[in-house]
C-alpha positions in Angstrom: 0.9 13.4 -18.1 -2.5 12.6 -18.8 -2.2 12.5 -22.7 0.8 9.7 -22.3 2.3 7.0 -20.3 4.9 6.8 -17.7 6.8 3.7 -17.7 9.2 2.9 -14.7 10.7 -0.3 -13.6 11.3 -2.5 -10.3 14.9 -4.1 -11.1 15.1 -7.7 -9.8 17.3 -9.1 -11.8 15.2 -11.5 -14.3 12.0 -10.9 -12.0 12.3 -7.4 -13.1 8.9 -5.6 -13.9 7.2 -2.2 -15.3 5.0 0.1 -13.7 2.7 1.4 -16.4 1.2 5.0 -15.3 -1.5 7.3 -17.4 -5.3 7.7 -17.5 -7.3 5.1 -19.5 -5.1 2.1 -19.7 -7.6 -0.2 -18.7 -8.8 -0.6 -22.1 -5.6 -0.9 -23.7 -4.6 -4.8 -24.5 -1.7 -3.9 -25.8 -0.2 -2.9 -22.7 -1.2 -6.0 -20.6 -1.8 -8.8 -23.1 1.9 -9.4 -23.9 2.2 -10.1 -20.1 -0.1 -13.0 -20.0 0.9 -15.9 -21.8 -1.9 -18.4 -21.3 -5.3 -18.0 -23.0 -7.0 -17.6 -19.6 -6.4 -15.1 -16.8 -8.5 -15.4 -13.6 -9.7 -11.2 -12.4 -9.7 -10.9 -8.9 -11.9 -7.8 -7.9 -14.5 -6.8 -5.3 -18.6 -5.3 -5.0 -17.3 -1.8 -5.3 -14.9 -2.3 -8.3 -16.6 -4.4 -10.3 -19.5 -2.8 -11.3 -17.1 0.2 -12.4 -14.0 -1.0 -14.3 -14.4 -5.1 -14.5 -15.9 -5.0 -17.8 -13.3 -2.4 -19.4 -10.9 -5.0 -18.1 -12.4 -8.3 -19.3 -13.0 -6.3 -23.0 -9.3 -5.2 -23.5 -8.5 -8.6 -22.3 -11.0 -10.4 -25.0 -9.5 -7.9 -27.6 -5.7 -9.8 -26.8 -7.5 -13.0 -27.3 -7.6 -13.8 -23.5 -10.7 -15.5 -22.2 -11.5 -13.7 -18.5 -12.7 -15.2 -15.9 -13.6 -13.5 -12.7 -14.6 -13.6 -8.7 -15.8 -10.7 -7.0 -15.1 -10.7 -3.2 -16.6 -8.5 -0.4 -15.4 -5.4 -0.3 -13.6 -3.9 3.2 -10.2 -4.7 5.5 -12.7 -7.0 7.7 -12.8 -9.7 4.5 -9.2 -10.1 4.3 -8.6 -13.6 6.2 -8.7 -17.1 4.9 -12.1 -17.5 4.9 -12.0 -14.8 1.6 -8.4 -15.9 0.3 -10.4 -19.4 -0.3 -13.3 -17.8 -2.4 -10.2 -17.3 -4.8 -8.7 -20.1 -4.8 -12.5 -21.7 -5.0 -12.5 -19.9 -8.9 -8.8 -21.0 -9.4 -9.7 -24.7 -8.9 -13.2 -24.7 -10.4 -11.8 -23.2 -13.5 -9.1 -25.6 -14.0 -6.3 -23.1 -13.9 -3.2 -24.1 -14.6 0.3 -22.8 -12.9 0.6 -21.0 -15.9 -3.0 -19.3 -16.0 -2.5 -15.7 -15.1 -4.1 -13.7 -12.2 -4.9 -10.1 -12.2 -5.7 -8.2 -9.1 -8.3 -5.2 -9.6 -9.3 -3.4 -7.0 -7.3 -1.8 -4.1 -4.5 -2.5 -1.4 -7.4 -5.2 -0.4 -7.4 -7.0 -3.5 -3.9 -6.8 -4.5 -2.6 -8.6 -1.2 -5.1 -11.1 -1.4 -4.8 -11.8 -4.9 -0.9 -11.6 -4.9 -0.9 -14.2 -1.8 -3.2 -16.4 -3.8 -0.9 -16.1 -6.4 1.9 -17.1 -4.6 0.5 -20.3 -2.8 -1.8 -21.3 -5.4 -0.1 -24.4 -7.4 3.2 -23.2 -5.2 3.4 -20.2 -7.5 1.5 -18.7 -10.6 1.9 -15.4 -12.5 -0.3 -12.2 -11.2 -0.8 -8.5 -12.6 -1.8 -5.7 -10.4 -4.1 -3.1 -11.5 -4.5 -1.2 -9.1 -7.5 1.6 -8.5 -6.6 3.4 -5.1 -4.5 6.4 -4.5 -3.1 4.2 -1.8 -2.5 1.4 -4.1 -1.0 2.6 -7.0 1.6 4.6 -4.6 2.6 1.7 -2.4 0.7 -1.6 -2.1 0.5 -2.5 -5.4 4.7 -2.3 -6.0 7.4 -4.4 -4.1 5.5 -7.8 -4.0 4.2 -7.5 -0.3 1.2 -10.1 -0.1 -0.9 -11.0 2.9 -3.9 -11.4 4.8 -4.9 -10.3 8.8 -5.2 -12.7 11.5 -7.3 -11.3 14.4 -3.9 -10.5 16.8 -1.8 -8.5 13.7 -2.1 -7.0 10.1 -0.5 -8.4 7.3 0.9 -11.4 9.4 0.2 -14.5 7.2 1.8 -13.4 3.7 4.5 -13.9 1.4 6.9 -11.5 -0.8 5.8 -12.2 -4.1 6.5 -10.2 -7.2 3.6 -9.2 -10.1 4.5 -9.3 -13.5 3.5 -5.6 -14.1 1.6 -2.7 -12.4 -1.2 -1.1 -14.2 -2.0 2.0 -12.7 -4.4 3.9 -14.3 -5.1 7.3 -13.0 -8.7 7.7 -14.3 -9.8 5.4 -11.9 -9.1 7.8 -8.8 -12.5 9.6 -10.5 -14.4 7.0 -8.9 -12.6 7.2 -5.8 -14.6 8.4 -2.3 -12.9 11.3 -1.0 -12.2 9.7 2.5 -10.1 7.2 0.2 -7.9 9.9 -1.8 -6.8 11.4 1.4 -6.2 8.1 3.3 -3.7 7.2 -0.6 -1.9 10.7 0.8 -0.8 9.4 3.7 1.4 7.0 1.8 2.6 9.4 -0.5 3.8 12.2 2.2 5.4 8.8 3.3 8.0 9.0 0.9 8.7 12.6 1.6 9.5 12.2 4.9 11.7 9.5 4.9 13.7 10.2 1.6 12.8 12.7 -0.4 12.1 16.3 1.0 12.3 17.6 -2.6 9.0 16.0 -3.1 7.9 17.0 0.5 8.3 20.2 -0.5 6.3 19.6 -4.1 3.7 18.5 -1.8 2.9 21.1 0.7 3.0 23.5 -2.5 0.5 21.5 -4.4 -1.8 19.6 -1.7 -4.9 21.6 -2.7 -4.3 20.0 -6.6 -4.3 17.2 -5.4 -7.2 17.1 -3.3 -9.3 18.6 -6.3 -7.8 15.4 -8.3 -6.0 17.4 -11.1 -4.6 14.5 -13.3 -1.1 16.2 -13.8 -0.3 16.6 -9.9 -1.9 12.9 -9.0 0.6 11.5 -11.9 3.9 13.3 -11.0 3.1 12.1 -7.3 2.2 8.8 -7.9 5.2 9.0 -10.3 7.7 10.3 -7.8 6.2 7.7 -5.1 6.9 4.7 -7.5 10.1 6.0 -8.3 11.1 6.0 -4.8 9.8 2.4 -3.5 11.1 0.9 -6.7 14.6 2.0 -5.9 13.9 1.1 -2.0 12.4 -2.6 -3.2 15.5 -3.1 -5.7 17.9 -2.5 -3.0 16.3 -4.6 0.0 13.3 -7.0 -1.8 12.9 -8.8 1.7 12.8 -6.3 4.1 16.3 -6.7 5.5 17.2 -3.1 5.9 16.5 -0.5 3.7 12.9 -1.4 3.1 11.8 -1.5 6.4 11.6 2.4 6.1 9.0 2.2 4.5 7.3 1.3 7.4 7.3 5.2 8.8 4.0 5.1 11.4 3.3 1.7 10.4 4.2 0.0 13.5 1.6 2.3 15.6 -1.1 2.5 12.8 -1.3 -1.5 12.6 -1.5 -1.6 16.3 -4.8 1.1 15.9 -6.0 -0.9 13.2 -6.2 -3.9 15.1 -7.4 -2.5 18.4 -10.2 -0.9 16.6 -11.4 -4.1 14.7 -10.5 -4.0 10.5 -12.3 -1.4 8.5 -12.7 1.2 11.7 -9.7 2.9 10.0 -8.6 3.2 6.6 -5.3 1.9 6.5 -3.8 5.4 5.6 -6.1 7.0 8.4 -4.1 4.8 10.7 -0.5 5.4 9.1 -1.1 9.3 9.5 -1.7 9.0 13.2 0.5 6.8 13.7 3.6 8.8 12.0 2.7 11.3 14.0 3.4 9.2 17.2 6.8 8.3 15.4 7.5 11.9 15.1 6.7 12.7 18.5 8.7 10.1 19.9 11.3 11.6 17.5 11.2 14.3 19.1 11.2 12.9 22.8 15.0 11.3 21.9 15.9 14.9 20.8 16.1 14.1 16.7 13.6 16.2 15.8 12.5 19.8 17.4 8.8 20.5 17.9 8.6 22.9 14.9 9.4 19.7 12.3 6.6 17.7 14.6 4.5 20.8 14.0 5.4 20.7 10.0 4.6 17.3 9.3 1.6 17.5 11.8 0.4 20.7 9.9 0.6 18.5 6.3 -1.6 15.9 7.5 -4.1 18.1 9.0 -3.9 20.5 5.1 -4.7 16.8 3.9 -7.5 15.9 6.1 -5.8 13.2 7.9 -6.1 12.2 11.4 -3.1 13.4 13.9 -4.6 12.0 16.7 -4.7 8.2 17.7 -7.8 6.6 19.2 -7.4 5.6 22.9 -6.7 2.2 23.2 -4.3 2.5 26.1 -0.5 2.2 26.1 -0.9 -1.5 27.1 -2.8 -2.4 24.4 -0.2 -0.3 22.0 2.5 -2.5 23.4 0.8 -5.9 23.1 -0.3 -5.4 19.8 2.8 -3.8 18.6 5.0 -6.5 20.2 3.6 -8.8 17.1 5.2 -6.5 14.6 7.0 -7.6 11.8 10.3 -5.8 12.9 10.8 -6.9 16.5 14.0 -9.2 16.4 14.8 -10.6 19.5 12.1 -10.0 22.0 12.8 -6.1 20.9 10.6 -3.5 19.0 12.2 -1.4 16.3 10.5 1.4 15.3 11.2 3.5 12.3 11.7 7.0 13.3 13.1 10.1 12.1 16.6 11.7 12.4 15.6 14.5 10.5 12.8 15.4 7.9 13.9 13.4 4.8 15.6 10.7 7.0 14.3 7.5 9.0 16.3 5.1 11.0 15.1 1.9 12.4 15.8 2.0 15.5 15.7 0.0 19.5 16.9 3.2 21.2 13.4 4.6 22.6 12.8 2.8 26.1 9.2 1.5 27.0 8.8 4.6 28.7 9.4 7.2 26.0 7.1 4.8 23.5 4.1 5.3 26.1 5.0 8.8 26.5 4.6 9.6 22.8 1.7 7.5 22.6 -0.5 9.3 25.0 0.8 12.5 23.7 -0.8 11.8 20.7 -4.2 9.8 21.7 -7.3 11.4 21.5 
């Protein structure tokens, strides 16, 4: 795997893309210049990326005859609001882009929300390429054309689904990555495992520790495997109108700890790994699972170094901020939960009281 590239693809009909994965593509024009089809692309990155892979970007970019332009926003879940979304469209506008002008997203999950909203509002719509350089990122965020930014009473309220042209992924960049961020990318892949795939779930608890130590073969086949499976998720249901909302698995309760804790207290994965685990437990509580899955999946996190325990916000403050979730129809919360391991539901069936029960089962 790391000798070669990986090529899958998102099928939308003509809005269909490829997801490029091997170590150093960045340099490679080949692979991203025939995707941009002005002579000016706008990079989108941030204070921690850019110093590390902007220039490799803006080189292979030169080399395709491609004149780079770039902004480099504060790095961290607190600067994703309006007040940073403009600082892009600032360089859009000063630049004179055109409709046509291409923009690239660098960086993590961050960066490739904001850029791909941008993308999508800027001149009503202009192309955009993610490359992204997170675990978390190249597993999830960066494929099936989710865009947004926070607003202080929800995550990833204000967005739009909006699909890149191609996903970069280039594996060497997880060198660079902080340990606390690897494991927080894991959460999203053990994701997939548990809601689809137990074949992989299996792969995983075999080959955690490879992963942990970064071996290039284990972090392509699973961000490999996890591609495979949102790309046939996202070509099924692109705007979240069944299927795809099981990809929400601890979603629901890790937004809600997000939130509560104020944007940046928890890494987004942090928060999804707690936040399955109240899923599970509630799982449990409407007798789908028995306590020895709970104490499987709970196990994997923990081998992973992820939180299993929620921070105390109280159950009221769960339910508030969870009753702004992106899946409540109605006036009622749907939660994605699991029949088995290997198989979510969304479902209405847990009652307030079984919700707070699992909660404060699982809060610190």
């Amino acid at each position: 795997m790391s000798d070669s590239i990986e090529q899958l693809s998102v099928a939308l009909g003509d809005r269909s893309y490829p997801i490029y994965i091997g170590s150093e593509l960045l340099g490679r024009s080949e692979l991203i210049g025939p995707f941009i089809k002005q002579k000016k692309a706008l990079v989108v990155t941030n204070t921690t990326v850019a110093p590390l892979y902007l220039a490799s970007l803006e080189a292979a970019l030169i080399q395709a005859g491609i004149e780079p332009i770039s902004v480099v926003l504060p790095d961290g879940e607190q600067f994703k609001n309006w007040e940073t979304l403009n600082l892009i469209f600032d360089a859009l506008l000063g630049a004179r882009c055109e409709r046509g002008t291409t923009l690239i997203a660098l960086g993590g999950g961050v960066v490739g929300d904001m850029g791909g909203f941008a993308a999508a509002c800027y001149q009503r719509g202009m192309p955009f390429i993610q490359v992204p350089t997170t675990l978390l990122s190249q597993v999830d965020s960066s494929v099936g054309g989710k865009t947004a930014i926070n607003h202080p009473m929800g995550k990833n309220m204000i967005g739009a689904f909006y699909q890149p042209q191609l996903v970069l992924a280039d594996i060497s960049t997880l060198n660079t990555l902080p340990d606390r961020e690897l494991k927080a990318g894991l959460a999203e892949v053990i994701k997939y495992g548990l809601i689809r795939d137990v074949n992989f779930l299996v792969w995983l608890e075999g080959n955690l520790g490879s992963l942990l130590a970064r071996d290039p073969d284990a972090l392509g086949f699973a961000i490999r495997r996890s591609c495979a499976n949102k790309a046939e998720v996202v070509a099924a249901d692109e705007k979240e109108t069944g299927e795809r909302a099981l990809l929400n698995l601890g979603h629901t309760f890790g937004h809600a700890i997000e939130t509560g804790m104020g944007y940046g207290e928890w890494l987004h994965g942090e928060a999804v790994a707690a936040g399955t685990l109240i899923a599970a437990e509630l799982s449990c509580k409407l007798g789908w699972l028995n306590e020895a899955s709970v104490g499987r999946i709970e196990d994997l996190f923990v081998r992973a170094g992820l939180p299993v325990k929620a921070p105390k916000l109280g159950v009221a403050k769960y339910l508030e901020l969870m009753s702004h979730d992106k899946k409540v129809q109605e006036g009622r919360l749907r939660l994605v939960l699991l029949e088995s391991i290997g198989k979510a539901v969304v479902s209405d069936l847990a009652s307030t009281e079984q919700i707070a029960a699992a909660i404060e089962a699982r809060c610190t």
